[in-house]
Each structure stands twice: as C-alpha cells, then as structure tokens.
N, C-alpha and C positions, 0 to 999 in steps of 0.2 A: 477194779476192786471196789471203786466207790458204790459202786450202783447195785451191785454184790452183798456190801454190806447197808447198804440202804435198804433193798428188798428184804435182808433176815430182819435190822430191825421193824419192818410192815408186818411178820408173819406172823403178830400174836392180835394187828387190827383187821377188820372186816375188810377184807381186800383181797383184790383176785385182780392179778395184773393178764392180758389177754395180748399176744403179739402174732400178730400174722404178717409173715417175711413175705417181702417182694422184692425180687432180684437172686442173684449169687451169692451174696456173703452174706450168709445168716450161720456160718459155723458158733459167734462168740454170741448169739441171741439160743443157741443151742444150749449153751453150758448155763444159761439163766434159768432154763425152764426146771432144772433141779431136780428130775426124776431120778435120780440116781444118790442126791443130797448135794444139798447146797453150802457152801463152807465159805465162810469170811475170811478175809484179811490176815484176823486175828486165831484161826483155828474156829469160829464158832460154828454149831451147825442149824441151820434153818429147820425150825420146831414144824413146820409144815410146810409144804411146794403149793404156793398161790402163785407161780408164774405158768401157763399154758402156752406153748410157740408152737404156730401151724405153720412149714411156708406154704405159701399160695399154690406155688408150681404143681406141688402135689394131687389138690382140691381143686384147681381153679373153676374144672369142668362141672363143679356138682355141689352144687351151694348147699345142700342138703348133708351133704360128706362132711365139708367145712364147717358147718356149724355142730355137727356130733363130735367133730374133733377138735376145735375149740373150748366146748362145754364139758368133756372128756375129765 
C-alpha cells in the first residue's frame, strides 16, 4: 500500500517508473503498472499510469520486443 500510494503521489512529476521482472512472482509488480487504474490506500486514483512492468520470460529472446514493450 505504501509504494501504491507513493507512486500516485509521483503521478503529477516527470516520471516514468520502468520494471522488468525476473523470476516467478511478479503477480504484486502486476497490479503497479495500473493499466487498468491505480487506487490508493485512501480511495484515490492515480491521474496518470507512469508505471510500465515487462517480465523478462516473455521478451527475453528479442531485446528489440523488450524495449517496444517497455517504452509501450
């Protein structure tokens, strides 16, 4: 929840947070990237999704794929 409401309050500075998962448990780095809306603690909702989550296992083979889906 903290990190949750950390990143909405980022959402209104120049920031673009970029996480690319390596391993199996990337389901709670899932619910950060906020394509769907991102909501705080307190009910709020994040004014814009600067979080982008790639996992690796996906792209690993094709650094070209990774970096469109990163920049995405």
């Amino acid at each position: 929840d903290k990190v949750i409401d950390l990143i909405i309050s980022c959402c209104q500075l120049p920031l673009s947070i970029i996480i690319v998962g390596v391993g199996n448990a990337d389901s709670e780095y899932v619910e950060l990237d906020g394509d769907g809306g991102l909501y705080g603690s307190k009910g709020q909702k994040a004014i814009r999704d600067i979080v982008q989550f790639v996992p690796f296992r996906d792209v690993q083979f094709n650094p070209d794929v990774l970096a469109q889906q990163l920049l995405a």
